[in-house]
N, CA, C and O atoms as a CHARMM CRD file, in Angstrom:
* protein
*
  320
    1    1 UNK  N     35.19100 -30.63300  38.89200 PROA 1      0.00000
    2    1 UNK  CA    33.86800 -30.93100  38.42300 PROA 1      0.00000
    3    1 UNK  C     32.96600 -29.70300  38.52400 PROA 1      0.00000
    4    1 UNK  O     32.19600 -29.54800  37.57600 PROA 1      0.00000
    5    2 UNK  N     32.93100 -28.91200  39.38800 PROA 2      0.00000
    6    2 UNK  CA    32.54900 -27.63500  39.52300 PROA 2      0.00000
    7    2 UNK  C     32.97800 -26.53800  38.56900 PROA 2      0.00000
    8    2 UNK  O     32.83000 -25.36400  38.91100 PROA 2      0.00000
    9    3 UNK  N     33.33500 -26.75100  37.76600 PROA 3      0.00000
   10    3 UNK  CA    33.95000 -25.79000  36.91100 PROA 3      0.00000
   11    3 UNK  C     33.51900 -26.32900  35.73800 PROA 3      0.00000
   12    3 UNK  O     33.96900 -25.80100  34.72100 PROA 3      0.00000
   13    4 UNK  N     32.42100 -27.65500  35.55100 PROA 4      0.00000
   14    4 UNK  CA    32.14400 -27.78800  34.48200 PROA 4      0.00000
   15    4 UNK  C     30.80100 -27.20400  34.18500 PROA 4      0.00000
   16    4 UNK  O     29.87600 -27.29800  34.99200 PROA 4      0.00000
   17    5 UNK  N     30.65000 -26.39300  32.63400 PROA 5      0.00000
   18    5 UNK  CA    29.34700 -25.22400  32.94600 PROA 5      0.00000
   19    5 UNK  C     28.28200 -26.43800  32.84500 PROA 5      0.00000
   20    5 UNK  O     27.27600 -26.22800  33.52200 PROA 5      0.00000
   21    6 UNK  N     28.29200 -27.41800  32.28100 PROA 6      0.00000
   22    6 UNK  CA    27.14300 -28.71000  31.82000 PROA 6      0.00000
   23    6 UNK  C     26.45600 -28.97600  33.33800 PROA 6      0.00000
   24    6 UNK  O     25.23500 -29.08700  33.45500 PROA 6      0.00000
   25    7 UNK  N     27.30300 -29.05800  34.39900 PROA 7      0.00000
   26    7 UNK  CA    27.33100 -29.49400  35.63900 PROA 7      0.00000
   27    7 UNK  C     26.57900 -28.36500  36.55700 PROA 7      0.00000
   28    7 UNK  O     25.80200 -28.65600  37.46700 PROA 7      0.00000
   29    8 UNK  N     26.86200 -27.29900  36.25100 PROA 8      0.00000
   30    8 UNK  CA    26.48400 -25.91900  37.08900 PROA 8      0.00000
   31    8 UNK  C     25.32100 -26.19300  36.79000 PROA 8      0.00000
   32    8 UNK  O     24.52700 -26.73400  37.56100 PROA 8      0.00000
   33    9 UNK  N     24.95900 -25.68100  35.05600 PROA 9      0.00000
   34    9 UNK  CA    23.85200 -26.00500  34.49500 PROA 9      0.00000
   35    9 UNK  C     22.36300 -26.52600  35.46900 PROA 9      0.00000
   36    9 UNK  O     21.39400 -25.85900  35.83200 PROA 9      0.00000
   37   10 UNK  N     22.71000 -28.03200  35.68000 PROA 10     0.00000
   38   10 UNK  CA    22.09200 -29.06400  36.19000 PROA 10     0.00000
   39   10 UNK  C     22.16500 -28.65700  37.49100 PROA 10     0.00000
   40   10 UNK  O     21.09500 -28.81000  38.07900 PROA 10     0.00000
   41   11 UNK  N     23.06000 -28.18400  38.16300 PROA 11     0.00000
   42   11 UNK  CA    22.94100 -28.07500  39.47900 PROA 11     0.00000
   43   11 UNK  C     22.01300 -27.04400  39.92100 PROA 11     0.00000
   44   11 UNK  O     21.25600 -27.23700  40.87300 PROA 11     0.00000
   45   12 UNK  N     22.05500 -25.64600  39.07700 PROA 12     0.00000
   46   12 UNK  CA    21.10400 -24.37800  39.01100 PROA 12     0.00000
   47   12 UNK  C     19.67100 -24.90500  38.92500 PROA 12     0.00000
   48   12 UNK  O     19.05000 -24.69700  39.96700 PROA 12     0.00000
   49   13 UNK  N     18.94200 -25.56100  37.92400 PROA 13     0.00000
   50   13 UNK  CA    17.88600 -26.05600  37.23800 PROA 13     0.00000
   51   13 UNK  C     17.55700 -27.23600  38.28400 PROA 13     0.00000
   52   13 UNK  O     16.35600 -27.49300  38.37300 PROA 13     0.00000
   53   14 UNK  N     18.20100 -27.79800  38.88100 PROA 14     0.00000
   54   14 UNK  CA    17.35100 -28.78200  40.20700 PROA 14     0.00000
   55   14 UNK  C     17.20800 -27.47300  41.65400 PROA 14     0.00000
   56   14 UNK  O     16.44000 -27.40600  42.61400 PROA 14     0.00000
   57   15 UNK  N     18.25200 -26.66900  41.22500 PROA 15     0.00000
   58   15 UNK  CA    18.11000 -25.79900  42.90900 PROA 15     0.00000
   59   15 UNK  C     16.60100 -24.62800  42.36200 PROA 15     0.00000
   60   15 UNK  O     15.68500 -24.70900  43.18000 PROA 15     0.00000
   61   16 UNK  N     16.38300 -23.92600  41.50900 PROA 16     0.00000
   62   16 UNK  CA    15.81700 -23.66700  41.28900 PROA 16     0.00000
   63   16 UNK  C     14.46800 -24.37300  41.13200 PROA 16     0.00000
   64   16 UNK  O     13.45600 -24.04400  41.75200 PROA 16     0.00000
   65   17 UNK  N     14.55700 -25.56300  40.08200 PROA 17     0.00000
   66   17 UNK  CA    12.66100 -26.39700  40.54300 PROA 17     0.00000
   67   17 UNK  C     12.61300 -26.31300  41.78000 PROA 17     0.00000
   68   17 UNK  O     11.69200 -25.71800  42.34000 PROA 17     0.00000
   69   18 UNK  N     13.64800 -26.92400  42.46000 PROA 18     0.00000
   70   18 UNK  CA    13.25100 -27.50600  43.83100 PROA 18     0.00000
   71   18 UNK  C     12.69900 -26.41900  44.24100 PROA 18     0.00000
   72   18 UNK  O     11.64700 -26.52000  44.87300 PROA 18     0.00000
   73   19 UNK  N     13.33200 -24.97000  43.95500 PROA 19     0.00000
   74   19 UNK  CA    12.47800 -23.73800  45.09900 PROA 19     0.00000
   75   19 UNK  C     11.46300 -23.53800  44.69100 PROA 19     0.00000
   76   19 UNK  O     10.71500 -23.39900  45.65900 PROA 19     0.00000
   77   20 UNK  N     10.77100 -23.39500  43.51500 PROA 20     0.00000
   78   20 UNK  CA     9.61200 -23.37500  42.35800 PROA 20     0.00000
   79   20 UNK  C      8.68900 -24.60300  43.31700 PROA 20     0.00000
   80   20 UNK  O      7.80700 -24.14300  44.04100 PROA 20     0.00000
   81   21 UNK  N      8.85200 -25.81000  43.31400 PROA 21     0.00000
   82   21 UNK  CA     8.33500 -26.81600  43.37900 PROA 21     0.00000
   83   21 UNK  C      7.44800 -26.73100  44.70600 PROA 21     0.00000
   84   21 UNK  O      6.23400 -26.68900  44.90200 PROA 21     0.00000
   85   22 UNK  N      8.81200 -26.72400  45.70900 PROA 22     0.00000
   86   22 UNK  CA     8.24100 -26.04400  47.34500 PROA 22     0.00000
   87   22 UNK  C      7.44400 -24.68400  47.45200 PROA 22     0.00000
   88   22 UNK  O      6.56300 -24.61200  48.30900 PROA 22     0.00000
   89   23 UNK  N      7.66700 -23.73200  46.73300 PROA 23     0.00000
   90   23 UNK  CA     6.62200 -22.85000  46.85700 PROA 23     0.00000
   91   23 UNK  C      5.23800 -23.06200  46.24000 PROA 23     0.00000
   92   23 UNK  O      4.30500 -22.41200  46.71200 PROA 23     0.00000
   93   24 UNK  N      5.07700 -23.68300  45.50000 PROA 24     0.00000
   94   24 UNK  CA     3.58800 -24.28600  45.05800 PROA 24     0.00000
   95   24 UNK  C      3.21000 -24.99700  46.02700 PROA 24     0.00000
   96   24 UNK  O      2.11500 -24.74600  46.53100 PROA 24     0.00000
   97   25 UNK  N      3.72900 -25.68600  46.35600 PROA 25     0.00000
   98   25 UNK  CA     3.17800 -26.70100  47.44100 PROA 25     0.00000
   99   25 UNK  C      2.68700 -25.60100  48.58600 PROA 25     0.00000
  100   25 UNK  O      1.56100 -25.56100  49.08200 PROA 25     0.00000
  101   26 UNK  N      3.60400 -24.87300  48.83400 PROA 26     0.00000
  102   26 UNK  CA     3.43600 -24.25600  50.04000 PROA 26     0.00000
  103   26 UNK  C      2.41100 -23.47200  49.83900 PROA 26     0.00000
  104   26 UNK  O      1.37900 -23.73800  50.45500 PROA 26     0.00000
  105   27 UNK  N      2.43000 -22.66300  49.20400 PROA 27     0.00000
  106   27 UNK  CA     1.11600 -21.50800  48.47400 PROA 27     0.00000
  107   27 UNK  C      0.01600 -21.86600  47.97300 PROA 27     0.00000
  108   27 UNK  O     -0.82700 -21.00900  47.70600 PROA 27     0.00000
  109   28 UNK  N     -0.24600 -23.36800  47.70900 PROA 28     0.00000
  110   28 UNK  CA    -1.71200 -23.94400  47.43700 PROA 28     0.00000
  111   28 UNK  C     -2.69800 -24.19700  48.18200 PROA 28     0.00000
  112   28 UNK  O     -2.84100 -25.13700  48.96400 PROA 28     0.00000
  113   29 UNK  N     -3.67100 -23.00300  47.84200 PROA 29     0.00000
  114   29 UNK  CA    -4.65100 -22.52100  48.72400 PROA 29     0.00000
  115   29 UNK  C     -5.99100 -24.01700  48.54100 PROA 29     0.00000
  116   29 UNK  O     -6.38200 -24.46000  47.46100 PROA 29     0.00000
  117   30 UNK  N     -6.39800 -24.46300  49.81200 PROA 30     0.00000
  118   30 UNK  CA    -7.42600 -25.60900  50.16000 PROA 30     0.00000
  119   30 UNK  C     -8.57100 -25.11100  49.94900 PROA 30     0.00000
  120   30 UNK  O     -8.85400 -23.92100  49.81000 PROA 30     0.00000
  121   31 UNK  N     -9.52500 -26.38300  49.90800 PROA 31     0.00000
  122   31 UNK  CA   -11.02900 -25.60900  49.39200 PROA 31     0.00000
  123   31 UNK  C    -11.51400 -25.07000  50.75800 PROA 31     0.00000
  124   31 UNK  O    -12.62100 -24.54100  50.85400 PROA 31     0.00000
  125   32 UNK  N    -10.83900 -25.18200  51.61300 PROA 32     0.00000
  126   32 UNK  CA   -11.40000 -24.48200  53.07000 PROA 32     0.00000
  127   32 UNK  C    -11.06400 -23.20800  52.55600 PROA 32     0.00000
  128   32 UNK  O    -11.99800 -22.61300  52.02000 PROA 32     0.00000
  129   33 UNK  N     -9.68700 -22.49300  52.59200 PROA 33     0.00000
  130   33 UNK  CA    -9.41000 -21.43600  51.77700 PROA 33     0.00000
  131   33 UNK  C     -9.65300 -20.68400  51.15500 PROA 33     0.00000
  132   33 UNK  O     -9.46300 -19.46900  51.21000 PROA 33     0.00000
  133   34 UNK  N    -10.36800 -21.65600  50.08600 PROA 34     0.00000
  134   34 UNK  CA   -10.96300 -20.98100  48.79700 PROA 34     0.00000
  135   34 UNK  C    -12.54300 -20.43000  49.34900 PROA 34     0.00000
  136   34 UNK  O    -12.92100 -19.30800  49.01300 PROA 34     0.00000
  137   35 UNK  N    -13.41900 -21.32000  50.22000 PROA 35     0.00000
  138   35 UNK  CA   -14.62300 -20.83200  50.49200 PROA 35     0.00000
  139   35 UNK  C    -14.61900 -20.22300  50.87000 PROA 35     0.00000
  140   35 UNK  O    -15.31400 -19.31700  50.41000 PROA 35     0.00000
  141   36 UNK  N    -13.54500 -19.84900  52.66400 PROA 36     0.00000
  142   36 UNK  CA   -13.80300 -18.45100  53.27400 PROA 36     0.00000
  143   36 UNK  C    -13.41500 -17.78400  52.47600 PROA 36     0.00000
  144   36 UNK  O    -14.26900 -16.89800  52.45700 PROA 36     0.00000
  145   37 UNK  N    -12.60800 -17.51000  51.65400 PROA 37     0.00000
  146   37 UNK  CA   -12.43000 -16.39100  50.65400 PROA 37     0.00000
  147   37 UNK  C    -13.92600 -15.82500  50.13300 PROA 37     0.00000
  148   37 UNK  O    -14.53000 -14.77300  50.34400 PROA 37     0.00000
  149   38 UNK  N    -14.27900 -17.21600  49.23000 PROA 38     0.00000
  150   38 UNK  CA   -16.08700 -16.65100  48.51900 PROA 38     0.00000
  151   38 UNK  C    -16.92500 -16.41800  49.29200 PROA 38     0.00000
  152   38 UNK  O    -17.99400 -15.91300  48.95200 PROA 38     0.00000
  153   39 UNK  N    -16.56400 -16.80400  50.79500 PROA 39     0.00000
  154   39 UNK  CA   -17.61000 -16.40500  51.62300 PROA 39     0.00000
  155   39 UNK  C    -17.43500 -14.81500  52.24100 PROA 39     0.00000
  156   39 UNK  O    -18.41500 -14.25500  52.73200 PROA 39     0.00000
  157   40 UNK  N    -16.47900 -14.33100  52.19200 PROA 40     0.00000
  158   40 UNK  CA   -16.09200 -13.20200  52.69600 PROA 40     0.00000
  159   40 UNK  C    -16.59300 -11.84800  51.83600 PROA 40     0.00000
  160   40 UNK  O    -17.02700 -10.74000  52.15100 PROA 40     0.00000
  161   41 UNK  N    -16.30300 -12.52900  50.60600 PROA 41     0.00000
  162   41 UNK  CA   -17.04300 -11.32400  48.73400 PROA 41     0.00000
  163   41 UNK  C    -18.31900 -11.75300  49.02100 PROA 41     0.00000
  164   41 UNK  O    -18.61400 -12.94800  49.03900 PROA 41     0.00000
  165   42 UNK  N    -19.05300 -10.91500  49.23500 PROA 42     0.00000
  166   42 UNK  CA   -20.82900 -10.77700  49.29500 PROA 42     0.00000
  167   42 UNK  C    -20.92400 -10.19200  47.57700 PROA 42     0.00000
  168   42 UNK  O    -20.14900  -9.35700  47.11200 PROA 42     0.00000
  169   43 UNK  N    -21.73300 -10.66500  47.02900 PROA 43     0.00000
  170   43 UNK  CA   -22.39700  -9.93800  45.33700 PROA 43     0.00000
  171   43 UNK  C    -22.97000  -8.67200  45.29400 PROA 43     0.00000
  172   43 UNK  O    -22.93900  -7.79000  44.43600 PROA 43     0.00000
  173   44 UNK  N    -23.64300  -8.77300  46.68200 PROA 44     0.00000
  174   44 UNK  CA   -24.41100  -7.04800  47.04900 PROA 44     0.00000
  175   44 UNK  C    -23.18900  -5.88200  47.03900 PROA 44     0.00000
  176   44 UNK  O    -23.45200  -4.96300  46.26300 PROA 44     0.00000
  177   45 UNK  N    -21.94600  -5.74600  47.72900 PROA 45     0.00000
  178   45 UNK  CA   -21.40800  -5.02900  47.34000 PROA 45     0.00000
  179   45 UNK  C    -20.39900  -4.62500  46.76100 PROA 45     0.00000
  180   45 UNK  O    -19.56200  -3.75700  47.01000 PROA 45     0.00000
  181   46 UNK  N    -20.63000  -5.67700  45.57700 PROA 46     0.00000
  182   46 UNK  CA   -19.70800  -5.31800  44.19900 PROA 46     0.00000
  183   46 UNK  C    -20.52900  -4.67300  42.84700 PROA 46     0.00000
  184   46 UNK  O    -21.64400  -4.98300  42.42600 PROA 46     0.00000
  185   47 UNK  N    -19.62700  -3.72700  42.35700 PROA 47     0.00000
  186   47 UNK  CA   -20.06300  -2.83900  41.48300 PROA 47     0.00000
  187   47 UNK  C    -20.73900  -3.66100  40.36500 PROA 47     0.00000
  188   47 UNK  O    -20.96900  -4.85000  40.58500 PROA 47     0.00000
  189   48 UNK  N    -21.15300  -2.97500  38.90000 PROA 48     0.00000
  190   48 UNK  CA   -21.58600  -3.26300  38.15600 PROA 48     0.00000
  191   48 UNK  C    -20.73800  -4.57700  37.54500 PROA 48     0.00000
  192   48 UNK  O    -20.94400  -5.77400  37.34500 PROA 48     0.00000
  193   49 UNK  N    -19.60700  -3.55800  37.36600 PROA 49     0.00000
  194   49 UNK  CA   -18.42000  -3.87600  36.47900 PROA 49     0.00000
  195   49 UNK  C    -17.98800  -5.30500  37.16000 PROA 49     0.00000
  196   49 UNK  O    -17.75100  -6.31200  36.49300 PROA 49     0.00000
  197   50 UNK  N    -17.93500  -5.25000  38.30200 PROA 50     0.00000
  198   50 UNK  CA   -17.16500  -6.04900  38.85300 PROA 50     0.00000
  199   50 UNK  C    -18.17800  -7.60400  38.79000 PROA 50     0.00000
  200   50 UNK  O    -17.81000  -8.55500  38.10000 PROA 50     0.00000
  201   51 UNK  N    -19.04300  -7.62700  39.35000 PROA 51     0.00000
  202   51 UNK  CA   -20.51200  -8.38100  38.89100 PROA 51     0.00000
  203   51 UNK  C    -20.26700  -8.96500  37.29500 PROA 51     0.00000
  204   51 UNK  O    -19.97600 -10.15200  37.15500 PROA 51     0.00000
  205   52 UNK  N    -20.33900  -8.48900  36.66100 PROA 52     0.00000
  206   52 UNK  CA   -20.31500  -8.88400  35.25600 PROA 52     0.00000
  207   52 UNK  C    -18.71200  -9.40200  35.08300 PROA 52     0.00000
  208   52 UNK  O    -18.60000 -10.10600  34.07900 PROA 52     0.00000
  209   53 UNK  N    -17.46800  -9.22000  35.81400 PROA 53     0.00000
  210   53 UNK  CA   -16.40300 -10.15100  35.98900 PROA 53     0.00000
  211   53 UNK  C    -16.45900 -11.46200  36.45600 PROA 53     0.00000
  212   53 UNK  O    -16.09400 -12.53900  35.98500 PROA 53     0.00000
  213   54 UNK  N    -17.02400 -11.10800  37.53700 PROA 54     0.00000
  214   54 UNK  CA   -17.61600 -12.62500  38.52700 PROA 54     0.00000
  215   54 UNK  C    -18.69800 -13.34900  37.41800 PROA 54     0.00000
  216   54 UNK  O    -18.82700 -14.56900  37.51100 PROA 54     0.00000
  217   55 UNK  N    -19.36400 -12.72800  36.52200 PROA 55     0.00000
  218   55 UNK  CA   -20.12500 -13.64900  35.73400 PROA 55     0.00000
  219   55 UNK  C    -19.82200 -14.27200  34.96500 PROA 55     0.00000
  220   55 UNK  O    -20.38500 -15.30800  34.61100 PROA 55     0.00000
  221   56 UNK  N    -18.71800 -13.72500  34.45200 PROA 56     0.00000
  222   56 UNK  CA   -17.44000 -14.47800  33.49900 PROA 56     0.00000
  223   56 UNK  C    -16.66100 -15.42800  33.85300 PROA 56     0.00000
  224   56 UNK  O    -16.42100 -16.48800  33.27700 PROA 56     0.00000
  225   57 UNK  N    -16.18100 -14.91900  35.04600 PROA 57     0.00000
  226   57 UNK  CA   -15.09800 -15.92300  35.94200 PROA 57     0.00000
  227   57 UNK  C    -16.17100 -17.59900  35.70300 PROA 57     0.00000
  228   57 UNK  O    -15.96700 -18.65400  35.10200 PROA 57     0.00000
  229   58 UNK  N    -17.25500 -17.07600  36.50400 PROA 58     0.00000
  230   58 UNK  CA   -18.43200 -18.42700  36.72700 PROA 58     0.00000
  231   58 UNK  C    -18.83900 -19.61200  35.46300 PROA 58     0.00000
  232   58 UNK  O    -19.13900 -20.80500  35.43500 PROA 58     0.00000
  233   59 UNK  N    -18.59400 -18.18600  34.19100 PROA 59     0.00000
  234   59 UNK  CA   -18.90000 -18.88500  33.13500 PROA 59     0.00000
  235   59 UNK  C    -17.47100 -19.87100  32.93200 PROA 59     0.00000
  236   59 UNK  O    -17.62500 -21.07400  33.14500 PROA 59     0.00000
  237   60 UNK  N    -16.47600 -19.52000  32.63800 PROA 60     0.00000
  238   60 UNK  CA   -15.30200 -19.93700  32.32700 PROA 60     0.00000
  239   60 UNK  C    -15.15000 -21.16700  33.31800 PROA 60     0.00000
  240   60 UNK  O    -14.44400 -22.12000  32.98700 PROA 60     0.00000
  241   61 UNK  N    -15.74100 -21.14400  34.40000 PROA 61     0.00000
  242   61 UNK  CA   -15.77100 -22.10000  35.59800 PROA 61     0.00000
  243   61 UNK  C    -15.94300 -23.42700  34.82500 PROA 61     0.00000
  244   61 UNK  O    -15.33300 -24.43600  34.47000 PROA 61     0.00000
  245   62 UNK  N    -17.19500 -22.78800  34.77900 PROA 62     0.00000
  246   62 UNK  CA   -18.09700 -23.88500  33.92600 PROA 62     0.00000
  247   62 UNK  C    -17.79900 -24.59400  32.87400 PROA 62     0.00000
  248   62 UNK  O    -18.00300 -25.80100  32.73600 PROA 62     0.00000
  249   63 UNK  N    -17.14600 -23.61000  31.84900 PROA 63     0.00000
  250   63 UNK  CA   -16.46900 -24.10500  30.78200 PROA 63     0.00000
  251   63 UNK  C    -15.32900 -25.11900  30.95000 PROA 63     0.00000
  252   63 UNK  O    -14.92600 -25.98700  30.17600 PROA 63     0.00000
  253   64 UNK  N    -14.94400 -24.78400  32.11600 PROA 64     0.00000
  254   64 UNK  CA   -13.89500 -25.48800  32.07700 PROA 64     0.00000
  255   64 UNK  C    -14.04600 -27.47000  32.61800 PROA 64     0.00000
  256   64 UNK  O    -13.33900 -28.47700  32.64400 PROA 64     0.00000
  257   65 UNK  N    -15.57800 -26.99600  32.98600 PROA 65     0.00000
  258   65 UNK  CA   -15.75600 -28.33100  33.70800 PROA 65     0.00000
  259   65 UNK  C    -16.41600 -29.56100  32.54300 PROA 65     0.00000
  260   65 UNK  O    -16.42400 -30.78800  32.44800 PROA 65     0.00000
  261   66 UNK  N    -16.94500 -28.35200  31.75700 PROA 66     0.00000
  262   66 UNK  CA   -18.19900 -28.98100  31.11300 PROA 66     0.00000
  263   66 UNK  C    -17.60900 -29.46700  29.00000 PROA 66     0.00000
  264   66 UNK  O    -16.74700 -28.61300  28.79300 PROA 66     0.00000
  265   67 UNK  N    -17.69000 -30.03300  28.12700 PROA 67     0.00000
  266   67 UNK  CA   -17.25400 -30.10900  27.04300 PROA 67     0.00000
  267   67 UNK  C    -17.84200 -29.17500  26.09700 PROA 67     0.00000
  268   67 UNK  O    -17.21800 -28.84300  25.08800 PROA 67     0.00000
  269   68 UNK  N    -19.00900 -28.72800  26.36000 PROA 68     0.00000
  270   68 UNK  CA   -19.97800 -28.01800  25.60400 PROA 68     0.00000
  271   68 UNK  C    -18.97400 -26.73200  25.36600 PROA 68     0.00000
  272   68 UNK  O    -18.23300 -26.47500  26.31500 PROA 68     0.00000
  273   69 UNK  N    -18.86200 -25.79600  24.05300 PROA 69     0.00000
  274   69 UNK  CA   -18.24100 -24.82500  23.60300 PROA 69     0.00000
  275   69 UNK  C    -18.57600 -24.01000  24.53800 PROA 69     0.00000
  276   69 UNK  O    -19.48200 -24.30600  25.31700 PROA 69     0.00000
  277   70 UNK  N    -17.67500 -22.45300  24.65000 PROA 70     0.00000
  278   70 UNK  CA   -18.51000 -21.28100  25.52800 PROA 70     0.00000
  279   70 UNK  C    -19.06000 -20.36200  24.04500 PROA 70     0.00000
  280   70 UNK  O    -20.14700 -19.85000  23.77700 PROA 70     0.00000
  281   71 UNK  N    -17.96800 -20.43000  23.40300 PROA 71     0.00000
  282   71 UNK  CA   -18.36200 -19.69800  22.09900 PROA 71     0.00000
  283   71 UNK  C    -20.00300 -20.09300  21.44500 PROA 71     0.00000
  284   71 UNK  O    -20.71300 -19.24500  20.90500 PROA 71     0.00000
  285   72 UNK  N    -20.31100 -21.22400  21.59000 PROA 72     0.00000
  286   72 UNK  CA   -21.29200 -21.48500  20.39600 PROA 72     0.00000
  287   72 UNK  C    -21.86800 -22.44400  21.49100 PROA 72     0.00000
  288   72 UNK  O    -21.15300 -23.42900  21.67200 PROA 72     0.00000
  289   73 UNK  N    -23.56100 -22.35200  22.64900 PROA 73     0.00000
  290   73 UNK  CA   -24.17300 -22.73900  23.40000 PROA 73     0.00000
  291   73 UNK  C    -24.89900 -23.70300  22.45000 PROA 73     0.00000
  292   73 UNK  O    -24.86300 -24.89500  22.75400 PROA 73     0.00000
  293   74 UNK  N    -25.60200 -23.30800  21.25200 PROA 74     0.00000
  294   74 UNK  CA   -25.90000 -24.50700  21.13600 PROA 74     0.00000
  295   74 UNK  C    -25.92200 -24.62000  19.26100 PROA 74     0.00000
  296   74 UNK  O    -25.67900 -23.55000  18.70200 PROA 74     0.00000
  297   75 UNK  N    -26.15400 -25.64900  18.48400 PROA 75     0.00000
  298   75 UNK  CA   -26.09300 -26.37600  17.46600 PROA 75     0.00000
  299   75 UNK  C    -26.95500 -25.87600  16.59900 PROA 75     0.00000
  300   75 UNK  O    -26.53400 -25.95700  15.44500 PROA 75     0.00000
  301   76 UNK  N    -28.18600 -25.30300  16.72400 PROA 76     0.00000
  302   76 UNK  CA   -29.16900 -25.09700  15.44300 PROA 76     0.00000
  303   76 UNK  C    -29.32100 -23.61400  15.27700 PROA 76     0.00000
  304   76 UNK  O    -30.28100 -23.13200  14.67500 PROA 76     0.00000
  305   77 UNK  N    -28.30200 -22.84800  15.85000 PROA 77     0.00000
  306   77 UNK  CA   -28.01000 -21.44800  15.86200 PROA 77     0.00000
  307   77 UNK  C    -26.93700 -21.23100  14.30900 PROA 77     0.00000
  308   77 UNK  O    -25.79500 -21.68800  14.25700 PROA 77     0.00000
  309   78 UNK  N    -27.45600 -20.61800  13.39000 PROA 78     0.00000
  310   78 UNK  CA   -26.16000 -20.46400  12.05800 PROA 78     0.00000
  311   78 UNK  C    -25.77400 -19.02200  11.77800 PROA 78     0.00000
  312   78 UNK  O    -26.53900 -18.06600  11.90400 PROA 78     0.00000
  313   79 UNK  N    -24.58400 -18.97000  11.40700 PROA 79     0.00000
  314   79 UNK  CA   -24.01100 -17.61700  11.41500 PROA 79     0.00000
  315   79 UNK  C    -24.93700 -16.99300   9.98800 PROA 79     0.00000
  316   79 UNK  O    -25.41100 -17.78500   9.17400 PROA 79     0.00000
  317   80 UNK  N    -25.08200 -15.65200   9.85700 PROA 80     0.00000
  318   80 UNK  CA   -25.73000 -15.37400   8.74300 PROA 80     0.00000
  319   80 UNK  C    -24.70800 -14.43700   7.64800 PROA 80     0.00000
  320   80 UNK  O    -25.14100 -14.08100   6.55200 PROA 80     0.00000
């Protein structure tokens, strides 16, 4: 039965999720986590560049929470 490749196949593809599967679990950072992280980045001493990343990140945040387009804020705006 081991010598059948259909079988290996299946056997590779569960040993593999399974390691995939357990490392997500394991590596998923908590919102405790996540805050001391944002609490640790102060805004004062990040560059320009970097500032205007974080403003993006925030936007996209948002976007992601909210239905409203990011492209097009609002409705009575027309392309010319």
């Amino acid at each position: 039965m081991l010598s059948n490749p259909y079988f290996k196949s299946v056997l590779w593809l569960i040993g593999f999720g399974g390691m995939g599967y357990g490392l997500m679990v394991l590596t998923e950072p908590n919102a405790e986590k996540i805050e001391r992280i944002k609490a640790s980045v102060s805004g004062e001493k990040l560059s320009a560049d970097d500032q205007r990343k974080a403003l993006f990140m925030k936007k996209l945040q948002e976007a992601a929470t909210t239905s409203a387009p990011v492209y097009r804020p609002s409705t009575d705006k027309k392309d010319s």
